[in-house]
N, C-alpha and C positions, 0 to 999 in steps of 0.2 A: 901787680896787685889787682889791677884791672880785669885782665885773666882770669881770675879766681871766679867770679862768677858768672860769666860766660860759659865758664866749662863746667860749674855746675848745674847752668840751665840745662846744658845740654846733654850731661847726664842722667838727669832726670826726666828729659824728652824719651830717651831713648826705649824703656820698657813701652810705652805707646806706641811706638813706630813698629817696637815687634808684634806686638800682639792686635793689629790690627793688618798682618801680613799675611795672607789666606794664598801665599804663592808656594806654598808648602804642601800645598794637595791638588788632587791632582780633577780637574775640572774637566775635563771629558772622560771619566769614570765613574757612574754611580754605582754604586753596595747598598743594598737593601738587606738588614740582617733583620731575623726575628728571633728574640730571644728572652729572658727573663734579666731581672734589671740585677746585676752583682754588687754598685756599688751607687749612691747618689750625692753627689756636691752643689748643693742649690745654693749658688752664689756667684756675687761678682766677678770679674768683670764678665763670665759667662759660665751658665748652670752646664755641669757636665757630667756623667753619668758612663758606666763602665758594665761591660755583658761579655759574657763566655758564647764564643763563639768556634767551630769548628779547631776545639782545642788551642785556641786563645785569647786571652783578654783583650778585648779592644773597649777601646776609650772615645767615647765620642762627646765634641764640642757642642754645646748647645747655646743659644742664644741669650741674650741681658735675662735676667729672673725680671725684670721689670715689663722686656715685650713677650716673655713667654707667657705673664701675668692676665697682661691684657687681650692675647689671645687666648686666654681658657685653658693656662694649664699651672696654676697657680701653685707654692708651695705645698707640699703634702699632697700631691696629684702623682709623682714620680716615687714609688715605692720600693725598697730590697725585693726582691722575687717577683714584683707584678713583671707579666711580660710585655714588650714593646715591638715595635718596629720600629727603626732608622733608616733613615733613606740621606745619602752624603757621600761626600768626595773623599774617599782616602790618601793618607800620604804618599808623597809620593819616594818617599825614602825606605817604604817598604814596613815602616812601624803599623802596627796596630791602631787604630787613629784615624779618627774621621769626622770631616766639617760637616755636622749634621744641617742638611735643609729643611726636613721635616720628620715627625717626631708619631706614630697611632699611637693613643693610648685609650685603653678603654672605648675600642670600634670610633674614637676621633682623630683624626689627623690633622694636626699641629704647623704651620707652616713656620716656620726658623727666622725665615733671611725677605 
């Protein structure tokens, strides 16, 4: 019975441990896409945003909505169709997907991380 919640902490550690795992891309390749915004998710645990790019959707991670706040690029700044550049480490498993570092919107560039 003691068990019991042990292994419920630790079930409940476990979604943090992943998602705070940036060993999934691939850090000596940067991808700089430019392109129009297809899709935006401005929310926890990080804002991310999705662009058509040389015939496929790529997805890229963006930072807490709270430090992308603080650096000037606040809710409603990430638009369907405005265009962007991303600058970030894609996967390294070959998906669509990339740990953005920094973010131009509107002639500014955003730093991420």
């Amino acid at each position: 019975m003691r068990r019991l919640p042990v292994l419920l902490a630790a079930l409940v550690a476990l979604p943090a441990l992943a998602h705070h795992g940036w060993s999934s891309y691939d850090a000596n390749k940067t991808l700089k896409i430019s392109a129009p915004l297809a899709q935006v998710q401005y929310r926890n645990p990080h804002a991310e945003v999705a662009i058509d790019y040389q015939g496929k959707r790529w997805n890229a991670v963006l930072a807490p909505i709270s430090r992308m706040s603080s650096r000037g690029l606040p809710d409603g700044a990430l638009v369907v169709g405005k265009t962007v550049t991303i600058e970030g480490y894609p996967r390294l498993d070959g998906t669509a997907e990339l740990r953005a570092e920094r973010i131009t919107v509107d002639g500014k560039t955003v730093e991420l991380r």
